[in-house]
C-alpha positions in Angstrom: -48.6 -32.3 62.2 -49.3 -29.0 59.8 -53.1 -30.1 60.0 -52.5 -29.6 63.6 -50.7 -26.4 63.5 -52.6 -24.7 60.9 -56.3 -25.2 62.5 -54.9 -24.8 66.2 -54.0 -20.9 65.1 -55.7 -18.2 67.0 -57.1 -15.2 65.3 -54.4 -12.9 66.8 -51.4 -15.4 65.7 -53.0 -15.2 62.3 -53.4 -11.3 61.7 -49.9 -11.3 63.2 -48.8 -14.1 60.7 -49.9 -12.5 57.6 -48.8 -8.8 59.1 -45.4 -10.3 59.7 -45.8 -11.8 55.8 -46.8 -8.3 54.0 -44.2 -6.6 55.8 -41.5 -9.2 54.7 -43.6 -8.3 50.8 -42.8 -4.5 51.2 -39.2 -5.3 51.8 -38.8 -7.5 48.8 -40.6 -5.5 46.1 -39.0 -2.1 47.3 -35.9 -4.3 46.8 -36.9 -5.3 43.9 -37.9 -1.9 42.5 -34.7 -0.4 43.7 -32.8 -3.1 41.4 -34.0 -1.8 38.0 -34.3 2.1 39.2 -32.0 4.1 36.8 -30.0 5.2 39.8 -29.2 4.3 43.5 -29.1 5.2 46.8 -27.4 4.6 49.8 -28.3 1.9 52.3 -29.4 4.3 55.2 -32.3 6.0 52.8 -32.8 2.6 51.4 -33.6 1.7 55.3 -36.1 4.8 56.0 -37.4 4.4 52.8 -38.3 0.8 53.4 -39.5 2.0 56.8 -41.8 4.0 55.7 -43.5 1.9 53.4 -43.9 -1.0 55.3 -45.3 1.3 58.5 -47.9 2.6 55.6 -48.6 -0.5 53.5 -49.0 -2.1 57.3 -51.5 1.0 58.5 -53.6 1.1 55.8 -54.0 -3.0 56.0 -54.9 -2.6 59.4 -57.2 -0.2 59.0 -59.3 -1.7 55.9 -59.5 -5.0 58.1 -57.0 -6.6 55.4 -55.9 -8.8 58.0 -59.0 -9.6 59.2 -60.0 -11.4 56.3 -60.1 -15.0 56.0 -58.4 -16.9 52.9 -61.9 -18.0 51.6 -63.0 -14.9 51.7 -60.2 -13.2 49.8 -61.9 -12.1 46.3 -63.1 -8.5 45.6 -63.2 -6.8 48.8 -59.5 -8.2 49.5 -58.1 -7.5 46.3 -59.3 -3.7 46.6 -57.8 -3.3 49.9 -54.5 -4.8 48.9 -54.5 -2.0 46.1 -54.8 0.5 48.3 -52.6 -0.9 50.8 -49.9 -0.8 47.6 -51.0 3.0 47.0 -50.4 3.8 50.7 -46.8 1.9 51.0 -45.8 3.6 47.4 -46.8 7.0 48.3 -44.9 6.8 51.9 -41.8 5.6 50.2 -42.0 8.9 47.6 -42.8 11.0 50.7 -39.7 9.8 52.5 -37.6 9.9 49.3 -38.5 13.5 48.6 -38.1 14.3 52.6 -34.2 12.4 52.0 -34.0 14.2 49.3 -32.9 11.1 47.0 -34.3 12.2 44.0 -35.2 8.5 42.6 -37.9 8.7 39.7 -41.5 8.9 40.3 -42.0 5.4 38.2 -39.8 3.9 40.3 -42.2 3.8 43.3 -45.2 3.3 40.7 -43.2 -0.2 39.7 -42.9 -0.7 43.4 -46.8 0.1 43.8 -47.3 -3.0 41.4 -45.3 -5.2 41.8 -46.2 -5.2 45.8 -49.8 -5.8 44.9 -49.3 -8.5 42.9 -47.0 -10.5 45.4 -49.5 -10.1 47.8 -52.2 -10.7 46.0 -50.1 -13.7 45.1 -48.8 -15.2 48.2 -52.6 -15.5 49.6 -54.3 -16.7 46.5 -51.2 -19.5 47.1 -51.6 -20.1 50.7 -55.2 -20.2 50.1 -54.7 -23.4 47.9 -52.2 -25.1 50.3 -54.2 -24.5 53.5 -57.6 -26.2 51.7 -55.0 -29.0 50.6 -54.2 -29.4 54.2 -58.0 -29.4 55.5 -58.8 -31.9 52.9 -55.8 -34.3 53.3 -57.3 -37.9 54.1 -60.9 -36.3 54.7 -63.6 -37.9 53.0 -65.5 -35.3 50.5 -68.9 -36.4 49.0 -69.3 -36.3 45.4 -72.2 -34.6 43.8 -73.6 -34.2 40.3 -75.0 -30.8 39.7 -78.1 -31.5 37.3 -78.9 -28.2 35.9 -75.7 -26.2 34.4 -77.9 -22.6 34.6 -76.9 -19.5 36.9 -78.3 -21.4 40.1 -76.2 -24.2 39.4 -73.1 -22.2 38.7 -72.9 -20.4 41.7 -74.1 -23.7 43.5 -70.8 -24.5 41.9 -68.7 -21.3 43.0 -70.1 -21.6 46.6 -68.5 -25.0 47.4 -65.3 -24.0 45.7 -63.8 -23.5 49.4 -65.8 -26.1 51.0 -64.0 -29.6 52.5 -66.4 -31.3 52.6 -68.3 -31.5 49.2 -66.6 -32.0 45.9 -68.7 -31.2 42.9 -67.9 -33.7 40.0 -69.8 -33.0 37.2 -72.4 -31.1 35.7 -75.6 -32.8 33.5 -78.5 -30.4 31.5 -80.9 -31.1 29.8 -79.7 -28.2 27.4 -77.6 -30.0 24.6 -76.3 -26.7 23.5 -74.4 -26.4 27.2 -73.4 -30.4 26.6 -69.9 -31.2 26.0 -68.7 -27.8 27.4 -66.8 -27.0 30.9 -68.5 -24.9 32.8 -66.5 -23.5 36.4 -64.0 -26.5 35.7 -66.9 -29.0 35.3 -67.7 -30.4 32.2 -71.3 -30.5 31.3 -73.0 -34.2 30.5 -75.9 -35.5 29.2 -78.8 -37.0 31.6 -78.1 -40.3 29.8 -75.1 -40.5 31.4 -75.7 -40.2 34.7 -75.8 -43.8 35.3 -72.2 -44.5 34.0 -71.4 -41.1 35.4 -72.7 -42.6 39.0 -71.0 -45.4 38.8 -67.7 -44.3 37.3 -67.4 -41.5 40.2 -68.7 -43.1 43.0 -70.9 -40.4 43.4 -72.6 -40.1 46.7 -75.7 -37.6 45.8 -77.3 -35.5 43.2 -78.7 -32.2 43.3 -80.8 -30.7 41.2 -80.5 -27.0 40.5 -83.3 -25.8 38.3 -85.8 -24.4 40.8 -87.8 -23.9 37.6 -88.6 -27.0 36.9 -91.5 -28.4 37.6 -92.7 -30.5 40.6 -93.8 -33.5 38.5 -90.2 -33.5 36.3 -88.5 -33.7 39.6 -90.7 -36.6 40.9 -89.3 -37.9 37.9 -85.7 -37.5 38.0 -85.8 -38.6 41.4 -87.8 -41.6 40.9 -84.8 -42.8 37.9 -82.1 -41.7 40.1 -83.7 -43.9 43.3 -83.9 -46.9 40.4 -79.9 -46.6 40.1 -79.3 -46.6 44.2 -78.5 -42.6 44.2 -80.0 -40.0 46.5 -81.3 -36.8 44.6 -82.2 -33.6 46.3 -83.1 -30.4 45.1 -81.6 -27.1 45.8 -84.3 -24.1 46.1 -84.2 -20.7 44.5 -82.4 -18.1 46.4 -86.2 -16.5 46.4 -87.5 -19.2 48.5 -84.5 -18.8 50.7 -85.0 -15.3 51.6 -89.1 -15.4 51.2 -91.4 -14.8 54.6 -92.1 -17.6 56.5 -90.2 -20.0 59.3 -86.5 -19.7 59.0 -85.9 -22.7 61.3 -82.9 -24.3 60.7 -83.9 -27.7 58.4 -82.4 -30.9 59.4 -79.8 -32.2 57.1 -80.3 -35.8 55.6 -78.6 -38.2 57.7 -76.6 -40.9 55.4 -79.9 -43.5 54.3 -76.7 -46.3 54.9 -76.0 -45.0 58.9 -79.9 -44.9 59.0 -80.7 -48.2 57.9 -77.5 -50.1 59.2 -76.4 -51.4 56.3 -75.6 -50.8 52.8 -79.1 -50.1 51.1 -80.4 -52.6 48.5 -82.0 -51.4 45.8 -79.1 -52.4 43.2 -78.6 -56.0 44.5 -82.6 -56.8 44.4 -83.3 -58.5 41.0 -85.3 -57.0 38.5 -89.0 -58.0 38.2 -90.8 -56.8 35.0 -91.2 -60.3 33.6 -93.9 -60.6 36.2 -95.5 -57.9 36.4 -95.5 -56.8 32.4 -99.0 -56.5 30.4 -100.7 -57.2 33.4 -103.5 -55.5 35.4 -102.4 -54.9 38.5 -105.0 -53.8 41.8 -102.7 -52.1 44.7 -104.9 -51.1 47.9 -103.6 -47.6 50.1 -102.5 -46.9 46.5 -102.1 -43.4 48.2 -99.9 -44.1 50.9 -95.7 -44.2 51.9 -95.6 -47.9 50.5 -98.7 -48.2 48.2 -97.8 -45.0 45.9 -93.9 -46.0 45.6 -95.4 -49.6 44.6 -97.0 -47.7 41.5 -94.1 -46.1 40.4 -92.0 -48.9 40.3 -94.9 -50.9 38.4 -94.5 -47.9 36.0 -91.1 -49.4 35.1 -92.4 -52.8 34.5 -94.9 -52.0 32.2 -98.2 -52.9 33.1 -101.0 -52.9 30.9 -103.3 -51.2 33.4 -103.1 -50.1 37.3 -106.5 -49.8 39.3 -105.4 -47.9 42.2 -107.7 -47.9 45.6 -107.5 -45.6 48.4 -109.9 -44.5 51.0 -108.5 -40.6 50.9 -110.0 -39.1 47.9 -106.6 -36.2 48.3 -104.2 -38.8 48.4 -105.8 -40.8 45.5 -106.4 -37.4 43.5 -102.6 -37.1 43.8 -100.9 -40.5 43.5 -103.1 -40.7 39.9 -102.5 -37.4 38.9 -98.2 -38.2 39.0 -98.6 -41.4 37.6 -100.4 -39.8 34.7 -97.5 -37.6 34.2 -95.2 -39.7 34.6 -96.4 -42.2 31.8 -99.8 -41.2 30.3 -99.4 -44.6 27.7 -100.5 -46.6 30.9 -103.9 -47.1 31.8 -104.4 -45.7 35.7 -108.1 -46.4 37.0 -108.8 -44.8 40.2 -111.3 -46.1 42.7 -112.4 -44.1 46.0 -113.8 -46.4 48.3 -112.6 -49.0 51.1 -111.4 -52.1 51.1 -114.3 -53.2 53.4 -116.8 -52.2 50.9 -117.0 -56.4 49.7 -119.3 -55.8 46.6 -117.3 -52.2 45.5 -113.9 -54.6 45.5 -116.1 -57.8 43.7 -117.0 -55.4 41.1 -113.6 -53.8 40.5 -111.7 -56.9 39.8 -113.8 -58.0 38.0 -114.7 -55.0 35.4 -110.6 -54.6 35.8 -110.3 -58.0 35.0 -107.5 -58.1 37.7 -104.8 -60.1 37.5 -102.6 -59.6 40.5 -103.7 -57.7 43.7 -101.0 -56.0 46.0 -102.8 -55.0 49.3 -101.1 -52.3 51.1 -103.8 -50.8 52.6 -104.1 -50.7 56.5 -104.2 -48.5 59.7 -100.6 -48.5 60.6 -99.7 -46.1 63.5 -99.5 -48.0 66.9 -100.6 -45.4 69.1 -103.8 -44.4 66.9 -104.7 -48.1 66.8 -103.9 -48.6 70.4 -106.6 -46.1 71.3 -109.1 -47.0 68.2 -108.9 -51.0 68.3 -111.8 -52.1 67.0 -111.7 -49.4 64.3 -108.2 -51.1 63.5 -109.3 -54.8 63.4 -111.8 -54.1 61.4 -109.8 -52.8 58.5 -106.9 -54.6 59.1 -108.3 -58.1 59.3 -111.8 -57.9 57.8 -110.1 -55.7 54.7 -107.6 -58.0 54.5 -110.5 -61.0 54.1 -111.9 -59.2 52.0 -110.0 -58.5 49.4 -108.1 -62.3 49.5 -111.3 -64.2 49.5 -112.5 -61.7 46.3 -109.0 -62.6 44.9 -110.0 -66.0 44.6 -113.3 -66.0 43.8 -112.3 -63.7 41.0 -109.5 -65.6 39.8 -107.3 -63.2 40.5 -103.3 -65.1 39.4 -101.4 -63.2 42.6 -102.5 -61.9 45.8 -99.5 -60.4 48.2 -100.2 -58.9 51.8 -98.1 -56.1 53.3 -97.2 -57.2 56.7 -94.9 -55.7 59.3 -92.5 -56.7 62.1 -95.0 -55.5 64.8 -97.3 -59.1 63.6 -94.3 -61.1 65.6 -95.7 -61.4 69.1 -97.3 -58.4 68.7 -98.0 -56.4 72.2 -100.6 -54.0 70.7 -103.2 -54.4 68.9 -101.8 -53.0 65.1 -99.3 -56.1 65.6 -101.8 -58.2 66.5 -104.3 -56.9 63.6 -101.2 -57.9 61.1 -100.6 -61.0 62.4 -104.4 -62.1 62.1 -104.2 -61.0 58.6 -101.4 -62.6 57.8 -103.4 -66.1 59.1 -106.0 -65.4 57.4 -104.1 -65.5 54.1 -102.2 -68.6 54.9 -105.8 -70.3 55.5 -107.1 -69.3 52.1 -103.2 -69.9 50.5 -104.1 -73.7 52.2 -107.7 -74.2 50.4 -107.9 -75.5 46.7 -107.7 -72.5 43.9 -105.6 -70.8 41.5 -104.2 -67.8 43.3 -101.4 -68.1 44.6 -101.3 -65.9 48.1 -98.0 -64.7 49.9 -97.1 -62.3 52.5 -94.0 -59.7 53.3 -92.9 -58.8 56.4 -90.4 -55.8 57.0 -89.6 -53.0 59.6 -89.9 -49.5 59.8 -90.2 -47.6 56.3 -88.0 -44.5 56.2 -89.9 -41.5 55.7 -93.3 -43.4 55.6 -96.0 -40.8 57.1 -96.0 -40.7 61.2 -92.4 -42.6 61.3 -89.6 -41.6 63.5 -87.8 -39.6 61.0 -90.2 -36.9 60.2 -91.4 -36.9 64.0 -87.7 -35.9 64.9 -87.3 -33.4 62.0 -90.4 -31.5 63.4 -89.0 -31.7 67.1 -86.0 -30.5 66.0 -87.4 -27.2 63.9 -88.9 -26.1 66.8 -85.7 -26.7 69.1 -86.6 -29.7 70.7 -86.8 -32.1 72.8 -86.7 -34.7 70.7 -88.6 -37.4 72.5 -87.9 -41.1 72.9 -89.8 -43.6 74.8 -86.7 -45.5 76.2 -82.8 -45.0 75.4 -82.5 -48.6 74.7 -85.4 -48.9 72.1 -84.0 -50.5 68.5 -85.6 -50.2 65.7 -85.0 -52.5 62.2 -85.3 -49.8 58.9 -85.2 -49.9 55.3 -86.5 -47.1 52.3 -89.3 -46.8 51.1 -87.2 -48.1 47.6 -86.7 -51.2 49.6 -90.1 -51.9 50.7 -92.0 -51.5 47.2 -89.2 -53.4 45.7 -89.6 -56.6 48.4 -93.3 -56.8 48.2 -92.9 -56.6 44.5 -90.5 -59.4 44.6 -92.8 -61.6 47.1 -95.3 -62.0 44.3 -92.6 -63.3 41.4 -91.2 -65.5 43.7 -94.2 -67.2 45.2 -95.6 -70.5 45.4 -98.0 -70.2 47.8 -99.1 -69.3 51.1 -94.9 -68.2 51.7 -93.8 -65.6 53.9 -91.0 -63.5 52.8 -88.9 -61.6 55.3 -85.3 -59.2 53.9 -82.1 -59.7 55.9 -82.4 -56.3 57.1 -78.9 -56.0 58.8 -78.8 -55.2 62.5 -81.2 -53.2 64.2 -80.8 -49.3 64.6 -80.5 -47.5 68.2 -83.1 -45.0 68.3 -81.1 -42.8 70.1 -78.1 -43.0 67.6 -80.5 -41.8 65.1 -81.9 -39.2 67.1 -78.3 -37.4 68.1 -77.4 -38.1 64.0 -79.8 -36.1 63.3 -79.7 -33.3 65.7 -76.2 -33.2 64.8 -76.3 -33.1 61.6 -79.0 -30.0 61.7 -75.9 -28.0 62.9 -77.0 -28.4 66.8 -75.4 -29.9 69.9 -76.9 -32.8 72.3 -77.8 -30.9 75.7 -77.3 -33.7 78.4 -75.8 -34.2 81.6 -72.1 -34.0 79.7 -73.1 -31.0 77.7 -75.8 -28.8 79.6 -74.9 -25.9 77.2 -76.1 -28.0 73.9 -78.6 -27.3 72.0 -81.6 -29.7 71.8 -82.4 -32.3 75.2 -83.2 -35.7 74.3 -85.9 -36.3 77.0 -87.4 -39.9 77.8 -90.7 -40.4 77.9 -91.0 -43.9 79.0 -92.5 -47.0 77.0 -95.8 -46.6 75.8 -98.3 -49.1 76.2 -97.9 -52.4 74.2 -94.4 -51.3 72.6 -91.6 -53.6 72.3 -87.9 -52.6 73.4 -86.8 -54.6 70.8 -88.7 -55.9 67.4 -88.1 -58.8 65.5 -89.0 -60.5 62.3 -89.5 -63.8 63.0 -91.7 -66.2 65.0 -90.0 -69.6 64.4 -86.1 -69.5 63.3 -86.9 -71.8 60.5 -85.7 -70.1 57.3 -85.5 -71.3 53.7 -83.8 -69.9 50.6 -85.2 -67.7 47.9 -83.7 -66.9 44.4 -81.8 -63.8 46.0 -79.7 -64.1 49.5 -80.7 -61.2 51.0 -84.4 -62.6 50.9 -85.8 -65.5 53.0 -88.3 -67.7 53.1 -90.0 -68.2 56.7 -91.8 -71.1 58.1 -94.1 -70.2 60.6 -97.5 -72.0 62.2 -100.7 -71.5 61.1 -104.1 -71.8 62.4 -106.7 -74.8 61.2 -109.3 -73.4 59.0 -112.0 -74.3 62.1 -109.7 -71.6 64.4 -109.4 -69.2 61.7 -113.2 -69.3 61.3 -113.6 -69.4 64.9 -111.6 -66.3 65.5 -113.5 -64.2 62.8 -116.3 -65.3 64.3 -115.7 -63.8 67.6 -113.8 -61.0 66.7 -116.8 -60.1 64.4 -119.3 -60.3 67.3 -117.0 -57.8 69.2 -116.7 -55.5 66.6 -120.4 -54.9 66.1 -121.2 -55.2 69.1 -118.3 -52.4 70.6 -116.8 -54.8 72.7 -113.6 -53.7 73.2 -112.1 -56.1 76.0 -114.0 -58.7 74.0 -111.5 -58.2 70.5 -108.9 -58.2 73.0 -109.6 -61.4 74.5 -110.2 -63.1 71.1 -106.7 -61.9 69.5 -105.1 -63.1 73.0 -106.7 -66.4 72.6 -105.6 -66.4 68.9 -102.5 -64.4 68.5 -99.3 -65.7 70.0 -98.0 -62.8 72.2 -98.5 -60.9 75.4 -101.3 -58.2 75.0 -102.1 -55.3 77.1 -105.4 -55.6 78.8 -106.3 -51.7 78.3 -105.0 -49.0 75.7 -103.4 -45.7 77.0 -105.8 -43.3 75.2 -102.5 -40.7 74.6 -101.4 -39.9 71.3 -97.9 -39.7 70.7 -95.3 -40.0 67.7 -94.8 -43.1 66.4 -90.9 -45.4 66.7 -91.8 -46.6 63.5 
């Protein structure tokens, strides 16, 4: 009921409101005044007295805008107008004293001068507090940690003190002189104790306010906070606020739990550093979304040494240059080449002496495989041979593939590409030998490179449309935390030739995400209901070989694991005569530039319906 009254007011009603509320002021601290004034007067100069001061006090209020200010806004500007709106009602009331004749003493009116600006400095600094009581009654605030108690953070600080939204819980610096102290009502912590600090104040995000530091020590905080399940972000300097360049409004970060339908699961996944400690570990697209978070969660495990392989020599050059940063005591060996180079991979396990291979590394965007399929197959299924059958020869304990959703009945050829790979490692997991070979299967990677996220946050900065292929499309999604943390997982709990899937919730209307975002970037959907928004949402129609719908499993045949949110899937495989069959012919097509004849061997091969042509148009990727 006041929530209702208070934000229905119109501007008008409120400049009359707090006109109506100084003049009512006046009145009481002429009263006031009048009370401990040496002498008295009658009531009629007592009337034109009050009068007069209130018609000043009123004018001058009017015409500095006094009224005109909001409540949040009341700091210097409205305490120097309220002065003078003081000066202006105590020099009327002497003017109309000395017109009257009343002869009341000059300090009189200077008590009067005071004591009015103080009650109305008074009564808004009060209603100030009550109305953001109101706003915030039974509205859900996040909770922040400021990291970084400097002048950035402090007026961080001082610039949500009005807001209703965000509540600011703590600072934590690095500077122990600073620890233990209270800074803008906040009490400065330790970085130790942002865990327990997390935890004990269900704190929703942290933001890091020390545009100083450097790039690779806020990779770092980061990296520990997305250990402990928290979102970090980092606040820029107010020189990059202001500096040249594209002041497009930036999309704000939707809620990872509204993204991903479901709580996320970094803290209920087990830990897995018995595995993978003192070993030497081989990760493939050690430079990509899923391969380079892979390495930084190994960091935490220990390894005695991580060979890291990637194709890109930039993203290499970078993935090896953080991990080196980030823990120089661990032995990071970098190797530029592909994972169809046989003899380069043969010679790096073995000089390595590799003891579990993690192979992330494919061509992953549907549309750019769609239009280059035999460049995809090649590296997807031949790479993937590759490096499992020079896993075993090598001795290699653990091999684990990075699959995707798209390898159940695919309907282009990246799905189908994954889902060849994915038979060829349950043939060799099949054959005599020490390794023991598993695969992982999951959705869409949030914030992965090409992905629907950044797509959107592009279309969005350049005020739209945001496309989508079909309203209806859904979409499974986890974080990139997730991911590394699942394949990692896969290779501690596998016995061989297993496929592990994670109960990823339900799937995620693409269009939900794409008016959450638009939203949340401070714009308005422009459709049918709303043609004055902001941003259209425009349709595009289904592209060729996408699915309405993905799923995660062929055959509904499930098993347990060690944790409940992960399964164990049972799914056909092909003889080893098929499997060699189906190389075979794909091979032929491939050297040969037969593109209609790849397509015909993974229909043969590959259970699924197939388009019998690609569209050769590029567009943004669903996941």
């Amino acid at each position: 009921m006041i929530y209702e009254f208070v934000s229905t007011l119109s501007r008008r009603r409120k400049i009359s409101l707090f006109a109506a509320m100084d003049g009512a002021t006046i009145a009481l601290a002429l009263l006031c005044a009048w009370q401990v004034m040496p002498q008295h007067i009658g009531p009629a100069e007592l009337h034109a007295i009050g009068a007069a001061a209130v018609g000043a006090g009123l004018a001058m209020g009017l015409g500095l805008g006094l009224y005109r200010l909001t409540l949040n806004a009341y700091e210097t500007r409205g305490l120097t107008r309220t002065a003078l709106s003081a000066a202006a009602a105590g020099l009327a009331a002497l003017g109309m004293d000395r017109y009257l004749g009343a002869g009341l003493p000059l300090q009189g009116y200077v008590t009067f001068a005071l004591l009015l600006m103080v009650l109305a400095t008074g009564w808004r600094v009060a209603l100030r507090h009550v109305t953001l009581a109101i706003y915030r009654r039974g509205q859900k605030r996040m909770r922040i940690i400021v990291y970084g108690a400097g002048q950035t953070g402090q007026q961080f600080v001082a610039a949500l003190r009005t807001d209703a939204a965000i509540l600011p819980v703590a600072f934590v610096d690095d500077n122990p002189t600073v620890q233990g102290q209270s800074l803008m009502g906040l009490r400065v912590h330790a970085p130790t104790k942002l865990p327990d600090l997390i935890e004990r104040g269900a704190v929703d995000r942290v933001v890091l306010t020390m545009p100083s530091m450097s790039a690779a020590a806020r990779a770092r905080i980061a990296h520990d906070l997305r250990l402990i399940g928290c979102e970090a972000h980092s606040l820029p300097s107010f020189a990059e606020l202001v500096r040249e360049g594209d002041l497009t409004r930036r999309a704000t970060p939707v809620s990872l739990d509204c993204l991903v339908g479901r709580n996320r699961l970094e803290k209920e996944l087990p830990g897995v550093q018995h595995v993978y400690s003192g070993r030497r570990i081989l990760i493939t697209g050690a430079g990509g979304s899923i391969g380079s978070e892979l390495c930084r969660q190994l960091l935490a495990c220990r390894p005695e040494k991580l060979v890291l392989v990637d194709q890109s020599e930039l993203a290499l050059y970078t993935i090896e240059k953080e991990l080196r940063e980030f823990d120089p005591g661990i032995e990071v060996v970098p190797v530029l080449g592909s994972v169809l180079e046989v003899d380069l991979m043969r010679r790096t396990m073995v000089e390595q002496e590799v003891e579990i291979v993690l192979h992330a590394a494919a061509y992953k965007h549907v549309p750019m495989v769609e239009a280059n399929p035999l460049r995809g197959l090649d590296n997807n299924v031949f790479g993937t041979r590759n490096m499992a059958e020079a896993a075993r020869d090598c001795g290699v304990d653990r091999f684990v593939l990075v699959s995707s959703d798209k390898a159940v009945r695919p309907t282009n050829v990246m799905g189908a590409s994954k889902r060849l790979s994915e038979l060829v490692v349950q043939d060799l997991a099949a054959r005599p030998g020490g390794t023991r070979f598993s695969m992982v299967r999951f959705g869409n990677v949030l914030g992965s490179s090409g992905s629907v996220i950044p797509l959107f946050e592009e279309q969005i900065a350049r005020g739209g449309p945001v496309t989508l292929t079909h309203p209806d499309v859904t979409r499974y999604f986890m974080t990139i935390s997730e991911a590394a943390r699942l394949v990692l997982l896969a290779g501690s709990f596998s016995r061989g030739g297993d496929l592990f899937v994670l109960d990823m919730g339900k799937p995620v209307p693409i269009r939900r995400l794409a008016v959450q975002m638009i939203e949340a970037a401070g714009y308005a959907v422009k459709d049918d209901a709303n043609p004055q928004g902001d941003i259209e949402i425009r349709i595009t129609g289904l592209r060729q070989g996408e699915k309405m719908h993905e799923e995660l499993l062929i055959a509904p045949d499930m098993l347990t694991t060690p944790h409940h949110k992960i399964l164990r899937a049972q799914e056909g495989a092909l003889s080893e005569f098929e499997i060699a069959t189906a190389l075979k012919d794909l091979r032929r097509a491939i050297d040969t530039l037969d593109e209609d004849g790849a397509r015909a061997v993974i229909a043969r091969w590959v259970e699924g319906q197939l388009p019998a042509a690609p569209q050769r148009v590029l567009q943004g990727e669903l996941g």
